[in-house]
C-alpha positions as CSV (number, residue, x, y, z in Angstrom):
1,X,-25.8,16.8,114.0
2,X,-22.8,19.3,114.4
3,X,-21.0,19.8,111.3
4,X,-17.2,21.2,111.2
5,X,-17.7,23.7,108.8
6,X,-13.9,24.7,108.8
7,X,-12.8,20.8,108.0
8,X,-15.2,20.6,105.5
9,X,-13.8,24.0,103.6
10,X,-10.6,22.5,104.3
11,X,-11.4,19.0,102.0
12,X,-13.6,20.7,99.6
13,X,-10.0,22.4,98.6
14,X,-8.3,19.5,99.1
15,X,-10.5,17.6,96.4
16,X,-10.3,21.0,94.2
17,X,-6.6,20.4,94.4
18,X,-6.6,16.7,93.7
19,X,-8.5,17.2,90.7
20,X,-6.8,19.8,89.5
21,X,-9.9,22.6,89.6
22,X,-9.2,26.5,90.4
23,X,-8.4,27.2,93.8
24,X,-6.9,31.0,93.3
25,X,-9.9,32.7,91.5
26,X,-12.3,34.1,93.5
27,X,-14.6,36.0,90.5
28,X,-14.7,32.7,88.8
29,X,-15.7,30.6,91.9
30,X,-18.6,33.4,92.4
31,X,-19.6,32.9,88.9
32,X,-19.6,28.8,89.3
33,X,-21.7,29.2,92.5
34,X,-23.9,31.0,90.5
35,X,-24.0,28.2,87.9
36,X,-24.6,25.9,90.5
37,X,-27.8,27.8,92.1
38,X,-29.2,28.5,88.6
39,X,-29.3,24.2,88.3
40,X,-31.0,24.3,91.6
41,X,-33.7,26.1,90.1
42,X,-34.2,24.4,87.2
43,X,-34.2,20.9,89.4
44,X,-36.6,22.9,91.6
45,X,-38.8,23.7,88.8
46,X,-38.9,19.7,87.2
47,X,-39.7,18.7,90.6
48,X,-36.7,16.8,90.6
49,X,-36.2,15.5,94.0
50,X,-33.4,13.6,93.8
51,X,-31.3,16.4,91.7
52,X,-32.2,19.4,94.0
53,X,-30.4,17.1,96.7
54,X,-27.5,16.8,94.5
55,X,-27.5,20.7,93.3
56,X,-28.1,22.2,97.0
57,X,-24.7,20.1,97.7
58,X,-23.1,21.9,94.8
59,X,-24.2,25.0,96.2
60,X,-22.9,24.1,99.4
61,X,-19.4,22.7,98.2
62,X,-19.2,26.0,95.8
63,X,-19.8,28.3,99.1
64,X,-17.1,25.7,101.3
65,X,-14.5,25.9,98.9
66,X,-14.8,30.2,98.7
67,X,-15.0,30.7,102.3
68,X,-11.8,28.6,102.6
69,X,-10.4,30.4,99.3
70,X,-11.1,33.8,101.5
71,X,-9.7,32.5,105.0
72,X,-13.0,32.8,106.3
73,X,-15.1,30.3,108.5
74,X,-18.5,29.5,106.6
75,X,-19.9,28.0,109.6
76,X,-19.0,30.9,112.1
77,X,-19.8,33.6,109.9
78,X,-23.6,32.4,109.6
79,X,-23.9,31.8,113.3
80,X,-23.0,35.4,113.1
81,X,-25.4,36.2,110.4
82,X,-28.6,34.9,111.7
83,X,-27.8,36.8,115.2
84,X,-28.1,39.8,113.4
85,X,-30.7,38.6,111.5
86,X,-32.9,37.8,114.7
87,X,-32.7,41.5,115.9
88,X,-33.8,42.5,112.6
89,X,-37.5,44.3,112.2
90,X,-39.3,42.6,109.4
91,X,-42.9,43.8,108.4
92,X,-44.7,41.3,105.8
93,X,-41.1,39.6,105.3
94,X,-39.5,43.1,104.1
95,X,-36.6,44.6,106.5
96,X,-37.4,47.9,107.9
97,X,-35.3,50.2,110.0
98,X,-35.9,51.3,113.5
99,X,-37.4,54.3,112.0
100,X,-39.8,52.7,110.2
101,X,-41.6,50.5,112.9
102,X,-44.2,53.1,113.6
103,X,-45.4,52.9,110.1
């Protein structure tokens, strides 16, 4: 399935705005994303399937609406991400540097 990350930013601030919730304030956006991954833990924990579902969309809302707050496109900048990521040198699921491959 592709998903328009962009359009999706775009309505997560859209609903922010509807509802009257903060659209201007970056530090406490970061701080409600960390809210929102904190309950995704604790659903994790209770095994509760249904609520991790509901909390990994919070997460994913949370990160939509800051990209959007920051001009920047969620969806392109993880593409991005995981290309650097796949050139990466891991050993037992640490990152090493170049210098450290011998070891």
């Amino acid at each position: 399935m592709f998903i328009d990350t962009k359009k999706l930013q775009k309505a997560v601030i859209e609903n922010k705005k509807k509802h009257g919730f903060n659209t201007t304030d970056i530090d406490f956006e970061l701080l409600r994303l960390h809210g929102e991954a904190n309950e995704l833990f604790e659903a994790w924990r209770k095994n509760n399937k249904k609520n991790i579902n509901e909390e990994l969309a919070d997460v994913g809302i949370f990160l939509l609406g800051i990209a959007e707050m920051l001009d920047s496109d969620l969806g392109e900048d993880i593409v991005n991400k995981m290309k650097i990521n796949e050139k990466r040198i891991y050993k037992n699921g640490v990152k090493r540097s170049p210098a450290d491959t011998d070891k």
